[in-house]
Every structure is written in C-alpha cells, then in structure tokens.
C-alpha positions as CSV (number, residue, x, y, z in Angstrom):
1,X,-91.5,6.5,34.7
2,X,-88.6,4.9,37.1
3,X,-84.8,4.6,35.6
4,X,-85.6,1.0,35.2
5,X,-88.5,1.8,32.2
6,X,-85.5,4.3,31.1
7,X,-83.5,1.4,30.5
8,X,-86.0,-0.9,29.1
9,X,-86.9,2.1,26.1
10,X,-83.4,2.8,25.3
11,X,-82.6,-1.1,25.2
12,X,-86.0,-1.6,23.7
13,X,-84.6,1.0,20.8
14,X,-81.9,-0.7,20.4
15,X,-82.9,-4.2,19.7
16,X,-85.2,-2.5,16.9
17,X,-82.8,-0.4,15.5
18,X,-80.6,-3.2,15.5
19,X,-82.6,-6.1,13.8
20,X,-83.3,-3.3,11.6
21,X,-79.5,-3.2,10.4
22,X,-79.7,-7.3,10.7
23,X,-82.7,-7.6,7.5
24,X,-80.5,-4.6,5.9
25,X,-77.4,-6.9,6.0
26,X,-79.2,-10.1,5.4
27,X,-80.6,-8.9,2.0
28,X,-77.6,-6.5,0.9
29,X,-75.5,-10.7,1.5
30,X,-78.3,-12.1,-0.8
31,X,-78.5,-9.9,-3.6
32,X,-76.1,-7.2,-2.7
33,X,-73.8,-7.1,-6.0
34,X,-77.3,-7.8,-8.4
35,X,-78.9,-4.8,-6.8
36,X,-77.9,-3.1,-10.6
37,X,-79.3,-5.4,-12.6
38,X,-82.3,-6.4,-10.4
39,X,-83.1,-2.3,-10.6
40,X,-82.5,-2.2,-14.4
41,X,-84.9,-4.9,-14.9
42,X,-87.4,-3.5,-12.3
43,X,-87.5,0.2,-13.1
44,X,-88.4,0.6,-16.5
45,X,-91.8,2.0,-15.8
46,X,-92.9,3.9,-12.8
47,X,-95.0,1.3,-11.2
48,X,-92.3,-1.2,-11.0
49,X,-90.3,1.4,-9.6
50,X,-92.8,2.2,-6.7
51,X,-93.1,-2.1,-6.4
52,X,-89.5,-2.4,-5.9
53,X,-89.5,0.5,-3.3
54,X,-91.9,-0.7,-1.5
55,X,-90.9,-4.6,-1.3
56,X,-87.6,-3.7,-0.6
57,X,-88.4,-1.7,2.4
58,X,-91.3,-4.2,3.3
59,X,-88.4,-6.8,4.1
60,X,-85.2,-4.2,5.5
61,X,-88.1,-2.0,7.5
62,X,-86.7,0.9,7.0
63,X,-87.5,3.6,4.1
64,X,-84.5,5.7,5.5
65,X,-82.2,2.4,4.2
66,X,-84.2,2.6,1.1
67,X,-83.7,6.0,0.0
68,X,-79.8,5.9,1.3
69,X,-79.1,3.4,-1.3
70,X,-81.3,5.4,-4.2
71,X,-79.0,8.4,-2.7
72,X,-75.7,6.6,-3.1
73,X,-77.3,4.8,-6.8
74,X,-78.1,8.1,-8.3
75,X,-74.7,9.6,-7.2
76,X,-72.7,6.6,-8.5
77,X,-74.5,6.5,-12.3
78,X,-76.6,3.4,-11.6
79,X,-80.1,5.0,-11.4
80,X,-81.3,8.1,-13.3
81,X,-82.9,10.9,-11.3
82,X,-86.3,10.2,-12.9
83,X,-85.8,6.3,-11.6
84,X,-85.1,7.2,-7.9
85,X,-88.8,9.2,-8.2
86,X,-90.7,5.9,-8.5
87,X,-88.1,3.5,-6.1
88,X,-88.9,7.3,-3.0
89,X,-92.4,6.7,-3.7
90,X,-92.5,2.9,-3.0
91,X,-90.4,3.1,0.1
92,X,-92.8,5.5,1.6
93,X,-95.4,3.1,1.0
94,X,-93.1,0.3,2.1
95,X,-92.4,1.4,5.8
96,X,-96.0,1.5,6.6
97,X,-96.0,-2.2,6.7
98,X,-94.0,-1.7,10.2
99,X,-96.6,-0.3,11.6
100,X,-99.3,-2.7,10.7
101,X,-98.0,-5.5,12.1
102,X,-96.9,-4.0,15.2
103,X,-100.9,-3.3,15.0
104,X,-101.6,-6.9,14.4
105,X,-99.3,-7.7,17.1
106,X,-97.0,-9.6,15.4
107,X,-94.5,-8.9,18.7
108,X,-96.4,-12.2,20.3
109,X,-94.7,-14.3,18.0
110,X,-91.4,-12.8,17.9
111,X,-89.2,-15.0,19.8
112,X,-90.7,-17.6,17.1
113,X,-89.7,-15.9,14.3
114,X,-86.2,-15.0,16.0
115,X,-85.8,-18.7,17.1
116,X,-86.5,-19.5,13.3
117,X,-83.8,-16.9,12.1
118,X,-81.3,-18.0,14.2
119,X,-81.5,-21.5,13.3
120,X,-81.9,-20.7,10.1
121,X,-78.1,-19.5,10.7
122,X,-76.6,-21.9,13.2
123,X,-77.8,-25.5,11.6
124,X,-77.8,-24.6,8.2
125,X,-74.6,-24.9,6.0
126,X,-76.3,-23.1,3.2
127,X,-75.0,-19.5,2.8
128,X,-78.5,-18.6,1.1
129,X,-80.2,-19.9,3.8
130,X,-77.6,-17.7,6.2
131,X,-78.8,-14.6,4.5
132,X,-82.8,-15.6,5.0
133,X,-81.8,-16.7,8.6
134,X,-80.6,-12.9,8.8
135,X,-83.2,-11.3,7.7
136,X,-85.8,-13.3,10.1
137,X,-83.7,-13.1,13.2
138,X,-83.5,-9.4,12.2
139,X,-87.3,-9.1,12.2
140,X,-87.7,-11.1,15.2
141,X,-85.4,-8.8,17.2
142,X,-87.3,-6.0,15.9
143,X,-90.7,-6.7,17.2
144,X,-89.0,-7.9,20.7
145,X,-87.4,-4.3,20.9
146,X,-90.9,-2.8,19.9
147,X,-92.1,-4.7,22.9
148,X,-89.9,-3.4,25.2
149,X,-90.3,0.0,24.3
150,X,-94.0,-0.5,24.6
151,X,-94.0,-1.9,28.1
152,X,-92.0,1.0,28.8
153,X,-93.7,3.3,27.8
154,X,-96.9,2.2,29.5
155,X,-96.5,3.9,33.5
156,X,-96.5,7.4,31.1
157,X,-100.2,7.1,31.2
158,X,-100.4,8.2,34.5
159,X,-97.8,10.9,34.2
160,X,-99.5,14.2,34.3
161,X,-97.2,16.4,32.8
162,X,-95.8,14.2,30.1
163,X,-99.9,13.7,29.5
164,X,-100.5,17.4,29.5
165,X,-97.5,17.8,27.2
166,X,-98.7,15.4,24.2
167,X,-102.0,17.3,24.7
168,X,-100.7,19.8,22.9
169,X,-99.7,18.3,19.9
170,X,-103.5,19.1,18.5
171,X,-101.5,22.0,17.6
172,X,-100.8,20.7,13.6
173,X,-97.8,23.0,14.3
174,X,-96.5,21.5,17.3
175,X,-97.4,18.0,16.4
176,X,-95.7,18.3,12.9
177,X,-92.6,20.0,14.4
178,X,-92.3,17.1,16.9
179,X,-93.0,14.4,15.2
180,X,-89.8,15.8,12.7
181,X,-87.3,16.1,15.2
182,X,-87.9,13.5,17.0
183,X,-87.5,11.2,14.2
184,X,-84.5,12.9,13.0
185,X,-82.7,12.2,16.1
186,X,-83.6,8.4,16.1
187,X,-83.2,8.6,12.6
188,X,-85.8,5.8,11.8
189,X,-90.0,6.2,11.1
190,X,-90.5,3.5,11.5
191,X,-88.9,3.3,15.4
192,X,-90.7,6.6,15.4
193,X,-94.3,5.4,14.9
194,X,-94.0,2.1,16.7
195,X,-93.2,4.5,19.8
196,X,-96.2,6.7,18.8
197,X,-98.1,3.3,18.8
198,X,-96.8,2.2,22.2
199,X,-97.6,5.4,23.6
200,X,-101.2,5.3,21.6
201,X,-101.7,1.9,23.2
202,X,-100.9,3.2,26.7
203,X,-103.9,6.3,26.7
204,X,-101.3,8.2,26.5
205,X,-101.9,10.4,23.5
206,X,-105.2,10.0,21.0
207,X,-105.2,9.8,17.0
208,X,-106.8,13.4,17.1
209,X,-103.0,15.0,19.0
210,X,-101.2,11.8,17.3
211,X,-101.7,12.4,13.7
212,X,-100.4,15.9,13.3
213,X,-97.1,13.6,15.1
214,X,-97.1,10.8,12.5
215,X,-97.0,13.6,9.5
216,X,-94.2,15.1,10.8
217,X,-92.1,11.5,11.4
218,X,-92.4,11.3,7.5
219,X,-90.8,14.5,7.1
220,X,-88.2,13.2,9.5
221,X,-87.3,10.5,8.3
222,X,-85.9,12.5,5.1
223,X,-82.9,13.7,7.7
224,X,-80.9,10.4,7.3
225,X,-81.4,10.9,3.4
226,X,-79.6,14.5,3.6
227,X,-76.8,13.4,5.9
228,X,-76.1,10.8,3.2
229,X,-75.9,13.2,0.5
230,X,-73.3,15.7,1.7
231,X,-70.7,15.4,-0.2
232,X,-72.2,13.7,-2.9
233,X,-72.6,14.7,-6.7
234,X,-75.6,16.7,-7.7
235,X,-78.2,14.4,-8.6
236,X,-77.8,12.7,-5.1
237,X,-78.6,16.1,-3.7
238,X,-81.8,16.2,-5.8
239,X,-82.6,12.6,-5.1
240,X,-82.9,13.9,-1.4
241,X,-84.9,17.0,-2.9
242,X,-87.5,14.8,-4.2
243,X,-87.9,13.2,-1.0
244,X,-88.5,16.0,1.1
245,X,-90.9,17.6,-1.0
246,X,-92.9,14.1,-1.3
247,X,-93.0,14.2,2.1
248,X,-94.0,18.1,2.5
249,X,-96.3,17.5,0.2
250,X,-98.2,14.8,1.5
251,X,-98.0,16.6,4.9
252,X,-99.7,19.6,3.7
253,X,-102.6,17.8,2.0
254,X,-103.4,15.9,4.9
255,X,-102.6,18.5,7.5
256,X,-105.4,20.3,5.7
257,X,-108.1,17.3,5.2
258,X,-107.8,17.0,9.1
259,X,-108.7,20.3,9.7
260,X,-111.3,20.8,7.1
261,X,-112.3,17.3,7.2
262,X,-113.8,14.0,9.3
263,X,-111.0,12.0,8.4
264,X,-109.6,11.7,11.8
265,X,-113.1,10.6,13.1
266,X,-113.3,8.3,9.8
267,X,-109.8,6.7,10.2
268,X,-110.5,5.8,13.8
269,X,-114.2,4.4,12.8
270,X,-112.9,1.4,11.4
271,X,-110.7,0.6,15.0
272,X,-112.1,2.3,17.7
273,X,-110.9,-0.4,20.1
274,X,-107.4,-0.2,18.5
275,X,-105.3,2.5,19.2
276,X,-102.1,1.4,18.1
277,X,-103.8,0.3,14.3
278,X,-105.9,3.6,13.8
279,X,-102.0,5.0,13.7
280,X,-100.8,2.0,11.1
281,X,-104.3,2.9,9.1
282,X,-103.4,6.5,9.1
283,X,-99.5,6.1,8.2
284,X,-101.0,3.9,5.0
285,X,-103.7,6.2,4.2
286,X,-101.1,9.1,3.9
287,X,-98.6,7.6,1.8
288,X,-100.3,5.5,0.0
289,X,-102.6,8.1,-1.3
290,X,-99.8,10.9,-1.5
291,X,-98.3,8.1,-3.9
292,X,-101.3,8.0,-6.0
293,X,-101.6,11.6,-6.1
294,X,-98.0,12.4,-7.0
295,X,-97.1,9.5,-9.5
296,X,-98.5,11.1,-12.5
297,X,-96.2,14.7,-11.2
298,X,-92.9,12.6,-10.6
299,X,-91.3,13.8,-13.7
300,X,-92.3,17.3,-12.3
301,X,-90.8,16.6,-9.4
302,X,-87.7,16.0,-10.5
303,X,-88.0,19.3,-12.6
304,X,-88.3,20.8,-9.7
305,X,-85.7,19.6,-8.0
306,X,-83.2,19.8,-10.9
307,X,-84.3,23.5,-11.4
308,X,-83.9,24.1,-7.2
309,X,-80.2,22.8,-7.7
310,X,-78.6,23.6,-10.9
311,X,-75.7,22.3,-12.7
312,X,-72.8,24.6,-12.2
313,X,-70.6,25.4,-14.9
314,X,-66.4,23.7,-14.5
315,X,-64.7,26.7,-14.2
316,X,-61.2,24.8,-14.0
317,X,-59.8,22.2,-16.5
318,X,-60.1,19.1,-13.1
319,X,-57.9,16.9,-15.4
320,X,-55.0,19.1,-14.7
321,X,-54.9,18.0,-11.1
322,X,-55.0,13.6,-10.3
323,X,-58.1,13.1,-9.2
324,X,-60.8,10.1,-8.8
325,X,-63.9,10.4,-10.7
326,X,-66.1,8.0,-10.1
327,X,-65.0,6.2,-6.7
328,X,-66.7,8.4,-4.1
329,X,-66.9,8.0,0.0
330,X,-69.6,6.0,0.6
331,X,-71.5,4.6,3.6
332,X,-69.6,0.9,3.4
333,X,-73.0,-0.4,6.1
334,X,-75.5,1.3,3.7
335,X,-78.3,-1.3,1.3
336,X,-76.7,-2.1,-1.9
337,X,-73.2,-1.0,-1.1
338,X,-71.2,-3.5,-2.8
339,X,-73.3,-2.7,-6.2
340,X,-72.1,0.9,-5.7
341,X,-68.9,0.3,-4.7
342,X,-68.3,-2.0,-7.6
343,X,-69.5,-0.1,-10.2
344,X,-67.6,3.4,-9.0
345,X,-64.8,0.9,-9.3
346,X,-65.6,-0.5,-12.9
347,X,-66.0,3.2,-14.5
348,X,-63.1,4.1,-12.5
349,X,-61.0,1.4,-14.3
350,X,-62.6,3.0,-17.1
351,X,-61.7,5.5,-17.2
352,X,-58.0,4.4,-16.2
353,X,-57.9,1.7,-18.9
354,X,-58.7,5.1,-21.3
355,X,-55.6,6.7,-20.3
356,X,-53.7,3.5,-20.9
357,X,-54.7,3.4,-24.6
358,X,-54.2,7.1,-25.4
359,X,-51.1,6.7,-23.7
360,X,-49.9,3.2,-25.9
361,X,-50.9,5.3,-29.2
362,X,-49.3,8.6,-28.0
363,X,-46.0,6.4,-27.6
364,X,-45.7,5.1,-30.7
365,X,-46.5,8.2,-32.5
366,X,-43.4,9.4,-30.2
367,X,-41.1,6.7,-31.7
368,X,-42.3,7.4,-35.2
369,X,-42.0,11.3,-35.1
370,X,-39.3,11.9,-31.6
371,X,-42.2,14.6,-30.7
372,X,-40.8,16.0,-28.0
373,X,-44.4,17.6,-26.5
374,X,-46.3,14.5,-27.0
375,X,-43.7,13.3,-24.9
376,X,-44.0,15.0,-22.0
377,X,-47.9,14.1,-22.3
378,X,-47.0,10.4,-22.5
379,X,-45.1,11.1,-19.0
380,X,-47.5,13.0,-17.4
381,X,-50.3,10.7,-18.7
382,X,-47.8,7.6,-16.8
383,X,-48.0,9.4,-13.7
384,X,-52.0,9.6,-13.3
385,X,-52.0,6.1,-14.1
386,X,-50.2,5.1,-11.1
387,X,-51.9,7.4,-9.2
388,X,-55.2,6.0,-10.2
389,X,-53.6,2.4,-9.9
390,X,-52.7,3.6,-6.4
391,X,-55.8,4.9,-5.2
392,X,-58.3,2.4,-6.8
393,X,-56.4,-0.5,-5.2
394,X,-56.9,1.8,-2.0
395,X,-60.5,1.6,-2.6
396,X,-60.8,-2.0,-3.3
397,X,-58.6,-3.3,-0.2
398,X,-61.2,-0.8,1.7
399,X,-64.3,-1.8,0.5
400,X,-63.6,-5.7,0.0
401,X,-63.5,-5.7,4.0
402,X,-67.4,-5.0,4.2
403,X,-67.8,-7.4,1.3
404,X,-70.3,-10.0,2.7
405,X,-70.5,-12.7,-0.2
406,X,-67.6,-14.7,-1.9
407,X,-69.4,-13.8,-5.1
408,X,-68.1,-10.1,-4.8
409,X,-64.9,-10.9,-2.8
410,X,-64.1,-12.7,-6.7
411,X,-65.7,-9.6,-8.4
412,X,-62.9,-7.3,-6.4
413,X,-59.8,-9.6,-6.8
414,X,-60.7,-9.2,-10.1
415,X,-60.8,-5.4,-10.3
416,X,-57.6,-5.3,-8.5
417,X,-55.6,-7.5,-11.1
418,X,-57.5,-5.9,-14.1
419,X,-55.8,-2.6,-12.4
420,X,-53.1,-3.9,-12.0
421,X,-52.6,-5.0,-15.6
422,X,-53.6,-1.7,-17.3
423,X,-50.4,-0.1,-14.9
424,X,-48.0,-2.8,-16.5
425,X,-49.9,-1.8,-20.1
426,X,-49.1,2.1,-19.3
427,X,-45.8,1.3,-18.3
428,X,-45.0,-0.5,-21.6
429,X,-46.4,2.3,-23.2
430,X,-43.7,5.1,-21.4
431,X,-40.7,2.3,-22.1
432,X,-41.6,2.5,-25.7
433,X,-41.8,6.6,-25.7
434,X,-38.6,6.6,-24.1
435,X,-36.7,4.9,-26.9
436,X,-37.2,8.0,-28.8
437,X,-34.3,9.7,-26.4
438,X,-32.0,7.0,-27.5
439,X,-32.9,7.8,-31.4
440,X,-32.2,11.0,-31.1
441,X,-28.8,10.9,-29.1
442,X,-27.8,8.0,-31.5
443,X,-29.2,9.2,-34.7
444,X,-30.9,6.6,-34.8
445,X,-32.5,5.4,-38.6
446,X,-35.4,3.1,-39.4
447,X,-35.9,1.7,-42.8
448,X,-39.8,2.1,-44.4
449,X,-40.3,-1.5,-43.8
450,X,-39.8,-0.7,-40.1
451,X,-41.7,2.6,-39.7
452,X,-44.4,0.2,-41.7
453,X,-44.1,-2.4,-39.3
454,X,-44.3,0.3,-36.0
455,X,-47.6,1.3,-37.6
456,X,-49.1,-1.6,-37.8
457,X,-48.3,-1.8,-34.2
458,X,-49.9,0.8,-33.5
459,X,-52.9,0.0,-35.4
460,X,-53.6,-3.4,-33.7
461,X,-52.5,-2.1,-30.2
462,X,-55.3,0.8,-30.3
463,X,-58.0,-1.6,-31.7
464,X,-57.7,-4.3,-29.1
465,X,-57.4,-1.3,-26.5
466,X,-60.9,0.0,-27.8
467,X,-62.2,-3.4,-27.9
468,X,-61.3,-4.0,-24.4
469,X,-63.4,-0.7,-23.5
470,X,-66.5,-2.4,-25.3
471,X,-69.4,-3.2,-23.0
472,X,-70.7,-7.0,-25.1
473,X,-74.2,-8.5,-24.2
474,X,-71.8,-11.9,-25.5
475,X,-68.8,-11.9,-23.4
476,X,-67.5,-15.1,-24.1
477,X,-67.4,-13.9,-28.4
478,X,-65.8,-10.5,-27.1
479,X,-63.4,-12.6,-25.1
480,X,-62.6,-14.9,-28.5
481,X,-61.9,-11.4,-30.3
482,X,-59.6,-10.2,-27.9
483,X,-57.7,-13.5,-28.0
484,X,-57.6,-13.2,-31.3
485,X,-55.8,-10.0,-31.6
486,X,-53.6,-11.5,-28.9
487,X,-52.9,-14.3,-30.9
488,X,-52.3,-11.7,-33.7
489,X,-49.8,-9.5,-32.1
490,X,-47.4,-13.0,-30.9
491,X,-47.5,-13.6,-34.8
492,X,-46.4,-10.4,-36.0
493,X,-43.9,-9.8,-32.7
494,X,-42.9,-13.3,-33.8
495,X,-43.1,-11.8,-38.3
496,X,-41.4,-8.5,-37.5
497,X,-38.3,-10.4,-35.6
498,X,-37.6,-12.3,-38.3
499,X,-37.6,-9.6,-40.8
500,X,-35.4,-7.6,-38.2
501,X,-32.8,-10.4,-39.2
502,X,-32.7,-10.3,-42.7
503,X,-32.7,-6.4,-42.4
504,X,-29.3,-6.8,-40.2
505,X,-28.0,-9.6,-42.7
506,X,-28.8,-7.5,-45.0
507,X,-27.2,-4.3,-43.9
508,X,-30.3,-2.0,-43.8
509,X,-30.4,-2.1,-39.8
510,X,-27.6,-0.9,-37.7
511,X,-26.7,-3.1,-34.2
512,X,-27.6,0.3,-31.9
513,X,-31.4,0.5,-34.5
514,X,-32.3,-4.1,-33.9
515,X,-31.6,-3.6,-30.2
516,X,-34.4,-0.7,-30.0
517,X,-36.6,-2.0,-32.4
518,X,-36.2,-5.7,-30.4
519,X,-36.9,-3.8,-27.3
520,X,-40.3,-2.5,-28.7
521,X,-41.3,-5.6,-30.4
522,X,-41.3,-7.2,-26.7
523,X,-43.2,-4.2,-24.9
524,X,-45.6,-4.7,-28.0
525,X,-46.2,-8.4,-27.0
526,X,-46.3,-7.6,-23.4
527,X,-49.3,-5.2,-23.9
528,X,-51.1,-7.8,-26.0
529,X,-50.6,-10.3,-22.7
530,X,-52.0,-7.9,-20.7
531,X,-54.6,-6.5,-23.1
532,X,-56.1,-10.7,-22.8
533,X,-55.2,-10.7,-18.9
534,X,-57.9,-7.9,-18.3
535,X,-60.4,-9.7,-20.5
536,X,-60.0,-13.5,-18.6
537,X,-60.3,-11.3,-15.2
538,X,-63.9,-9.7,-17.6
539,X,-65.2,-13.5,-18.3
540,X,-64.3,-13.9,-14.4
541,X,-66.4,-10.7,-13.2
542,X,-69.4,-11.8,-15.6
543,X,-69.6,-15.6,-14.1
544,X,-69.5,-14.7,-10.4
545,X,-72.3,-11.8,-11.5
546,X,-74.7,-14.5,-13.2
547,X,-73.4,-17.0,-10.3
C-alpha cells in the first residue's frame, strides 16, 4: 500500500463521514423542531418505536446519530427511558441498510445521486427542497467516499503481513476486540463495515475471520453514545446502558451460533460470488434477529439498566444555590438538536415563569402584612430570576446560531421576549414588596376598602399567572382567557383609581397612602401587560410549530 492509497482511504473516510453529517443536517433542517411531536405520535407502541429507529437511520446512515439524539431526548424529558428501548432497537436495524447497498453497489451511481442533490440545492428556491437536496448530496458523497476507500484498500491483497494479520481474526476474541476499537476510533459502523466490505471485496479477509469483526463494530459503535452521555442526567446514562447491552447481547448469541453452528457456511450460501453482500446479509441477520429476540425483554432491559445505575438520593437543598435545571450542554451538530434545545428552554422558562408568580403573590402578601421574612424571600427570589433571565438568554443567543430553519429562529425570538417579560413581571413584583419599607417608616394606613381591593389584586394576578403555566390542546381559547383577565385587571386598575379619589375627597386616604397605593395599581397593570405579552409570543411559538 504506497502513501498515495494512504491518502485516497483517509480522503475516502472523509467524504463518507462527511455526507454522513450532510443527510444528518438535511433532515434535522426539515423536521428538526417537530422531532417531539413526530416521536410522540410514533412511539406509542414498541413497533413504531423500532419503525421510527430504523427509518430515521435508513436516511441519516448512521445509528451512532440515532442513539445520540435518543441520548440527548431522554436526558432533556422528551422521551421516557422505556421509549428510547424501541427507537435503539430500530436504529440497529436501520444502519444495516448501509451495507446493503454498498453490496448492491449503489457507489456506480453516486455522482448521479450527488449531481441530483446538488441541484436539488443550487436551482431550487424552495427551502424544502434545500433540505432533500441535502440529504441526497449527502448520500451521494457517501458512496463516492466508500469508493475511494475501496480502491484503496484493494493493493492490501497482496500484502503478506497485513493478510497474515486479518487471518487471525478467526479468533472470536481477536476479531470482536478489533472490530470494537476500531470502530470506536472512527466512531461510525457503518464507515466501519463498508471498510470490512472493501477489504472483503479485495480477498483480503473471508466472512469466516470477518464476522467475529462485524460483531464487534456493533459493540463499537455504542462508544459515540457514551461520550454523549457524560455529563448528562441519569436516564441518558441508562439510555447508553441499553444500548450496550443490546449490542453484547446480540454479540454473544451469535458469537456462539458461529461456533456451534453452520451459519457462517449458510450466510455465505446465498452469495458465494459476493463477498462484500455475505457481510451486509450478516450485519442484517444479526440485528435484525437480536431485535426480534429482545423486543418482548425491552422493558427488562431497561430494569436492568435502571437497577445498574440507581437514582441517588439529593443530599443538599440545590435551590439554595442559582442554578439551571433543565438547559443542559448539548452537542449543538447532533440529530434533533433544535427539538432539545427548545424544549430544555421551554421548561426552563417554566420553571422561571414559577418563580415569577410565587414571587407576584409573596409581594402582595408583603404589602398586606409588612412581613419582614417573606421579604427577604421576595428579594432573594428577584435575584434567581435575573439570573435565570441571564443565563437562558445565554442559551438562546448560543443555540439560535446552529438554528437551521426560520421556523425555529421565530420559535427562539420568541423564548427570548417571553423571558424577557417574566423579568419585567418579577421586577414589578419586588417594586410592590418594597412599598412595604415606606409603610412602615411612614406609618402608613389603608382603609378595608383598600386592603379589599390589594386582595383582589392578588387574587386575579395569581390566577392569570397559573393560567399562563397551563399547557391548552386550544391555544387560541387559552389565549382569549388570558386576554380576558388582562382586560380585567385595566378595569379594576382603571375601578380602584377612581375609588382612590373619592377616598382622598373623602378624607379616608392620606396624600403619603394614594401615592403608594397609585404606584401599585400601575405595577398591577404592568404585570397584566406582560402576563398577555408572554401568551401572543405562546400563539406565536404554536403557529411556527404547526407551520
């Protein structure tokens, strides 16, 4: 093998790996932010689940891509443990399409389907289309880079001591171990087998050393998996569990059937002529049939899983100390990464709004009573809602800059002025808390029609603050009911005002008492502007997700 056949593999590599990422960023533009609800709809029994794996790996090549999205949906709250099972299982199934039609030899008709692609991108004006072109070009490349790799590959044949080496691998040690770290370097199976194809194709190494190999590049493929779940919540970290053992499994069983059985002389039966497609046959044999065999025992693995990593007990109260929750670091180039990003964005605003609407009802209860601790928790509740302000418009500034679609780009302008709004709500909130300092300096005295009247505020502000925290199937009714309440609060800020009048002309309310209670009455109205601002940016969000 001369340096020039070095290059050619390593630039053969590339181009795969590479159109690879091209189908994984053409689909994640088309259906990126409905990756939730397509999931949702698609999951709810196990044999959709293993469909949807397998399709979606089909078309992105690449089951590592697969599970690193189930990794990153299970860690975010998307996907249940239990879900992930079925979408591991399809994916396995899914990447052994790679292999078939490099068997087929698809590869002769890969500058057509690149061609196709790339037109697909430069003529057309139709962003769809942009996001098919993607995903063709993307395959196209792929096959030209298996190609390369192949020719290669090819003088190895008549390399003695690279022949004598892969003669070896009828060791199922050997070959297993090897075909595992191997793959985890490249971090792809499917790169993996195509160059256990090439090499097949070239005499270099014979389904008998070849399939111990091919066992072990499914284990491999689990590394890329369990890079993406450091750092990750629990239930990512069993996600990866599941997959591992899958793949162990399957490896065992079949390791075992080789040895004890003719299915290596079977397999090769139906294409003795073929090298490259007794190694596709085999890949589908295995993980189709480990599939079958493990579907009814997904919920045990899972067991297992959650019983190998246990929940660990809090030990320290984590609200004590400003943290985020829900936003995690994710892989921004990772499958389905603007559906994960924007939903660890929507339960982080949450979770924020939450903390807004405690802190609007803790304030007027400060007003009412000058409670000096509930005070100190209105400030301290103030200061995590700018921090969370700051850090989830951190996030979205970060992750808008991988968005590929102006679908999401709306969906994230959106977050960020929904954000923005519960700040202004939870700074209303601390303005009307802090009266209670001047109250108490000025002896300060509020008729019962007043303290009535501060009540009521509270009442309506903590109602349309819930309401704003309901989920609605009918967002344009739940939008009517927050305007409502809106509408609502203007009349009694407008009510309350007047009343304030006829109490001063009256003599009931001193000058030092209308000011304060004026002052309120406008922070009241203010959150009720707000409170309908977040639900217009909610209609918004829902319109560019049906869109």
């Amino acid at each position: 093998m001369t340096l020039t056949d070095g290059f050619g593999l390593l630039g053969g590599l590339a181009l795969f790996l590479y159109g690879m990422q091209m189908m994984s960023a053409g689909l994640e533009a088309a259906v990126g932010n409905k990756m939730k609800s397509i999931l949702e709809k698609l999951t709810a029994n196990r044999f959709l689940g293993v469909l949807v794996g397998a399709v979606i790996t089909a078309i992105i090549q690449s089951s590592s891509a697969t599970t690193v999205m189930v990794v990153g949906f299970v860690n975010c709250g998307m996907m249940t443990l239990r879900q992930a099972v079925w979408i591991i299982m399809g994916a396995n199934i899914g990447t052994t399409i790679t292999g078939q039609l490099i068997a087929l030899d698809v590869g002769a008709i890969a500058p057509v389907i690149a061609f196709l692609g790339v037109a697909m991108v430069v003529f057309s004006k139709n962003v769809k289309l942009h996001h098919i072109g993607n995903i063709f070009a993307g395959l196209g490349i792929l096959f030209i880079g298996m190609d390369m790799m192949g020719a290669a590959m090819k003088p190895l044949a008549n390399h003695e001591g690279f022949v004598s080496l892969l003669t070896n691998f009828e060791n199922p040690i050997l070959g297993i171990l090897a075909g595992t770290v191997f793959t985890a370097v490249i971090q792809s199976s499917s790169a993996s087998v195509g160059i256990l194809q090439a090499l097949a194709d070239s005499g270099v190494i014979g389904l008998s050393s070849a399939v111990y190999v091919l066992f072990g590049q499914n284990i491999g493929t689990c590394i890329t998996a369990l890079l993406a779940s450091i750092g990750t919540g629990r239930n990512a970290r069993r996600t990866t569990v599941i997959h591992i053992s899958f793949n162990v499994i399957g490896t065992v069983v079949f390791t075992i059937l080789c040895l004890v059985t003719p299915l290596v002389m079977w397999v090769e039966s139906f294409t003795p002529d073929k090298a490259s497609a007794q190694i596709a046959n085999m890949h589908t044999l295995f993980n189709v049939t480990t599939t079958i065999l493990l579907i009814p025992f997904g919920n045990y693995l899972a067991m297992f899983a959650e019983k190998l990593l246990k929940d660990k007990e809090i030990a320290e109260d984590t609200d004590l100390v400003h943290h985020l929750q829900h936003i995690k670091n994710i892989n921004e180039d990772a499958l389905g990464v603007s559906a994960m990003s924007m939903e660890e964005t929507k339960n982080e605003i949450c979770r924020m709004l939450t903390m807004a609407k405690d802190n609007v009802h803790k304030a007027f209860d400060v007003f009412a009573n000058l409670d000096e601790e509930v005070m100190e928790e209105v400030e301290k509740g103030e200061e995590y809602i700018d921090y969370l302000n700051k850090e989830i418009a951190k996030y979205i500034s970060r992750v808008s800059a991988h968005e590929r679609t102006e679908r999401g780009s709306g969906i994230f302008s959106s977050y960020f002025l929904i954000t923005s709004n519960i700040e202004r709500i939870g700074d209303h909130a601390i303005n009307v808390a802090g009266y209670s300092n001047m109250i108490r300096e000025k002896n300060i005295h509020f008729s019962q029609m007043a303290q009535e009247e501060i009540a009521q505020m509270q009442r309506i502000c903590d109602r349309m603050l819930a309401l704003l925290l309901v989920e609605s199937d009918d967002v344009v009714d739940w939008h009517a009911q927050i305007a409502c309440l809106e509408q609502k609060i203007d009349d009694m800020t407008k009510e309350y005002r007047n009343n304030m009048f006829n109490r001063i002309q009256a003599g009931t309310c001193t000058d030092e008492g209308s000011i304060l209670f004026s002052e309120m009455l406008t922070d009241f109205e203010r959150i009720g502007d707000h409170a309908l601002n977040i639900s217009d940016e909610v209609v918004k969000i829902q319109f560019c997700m049906g869109a």
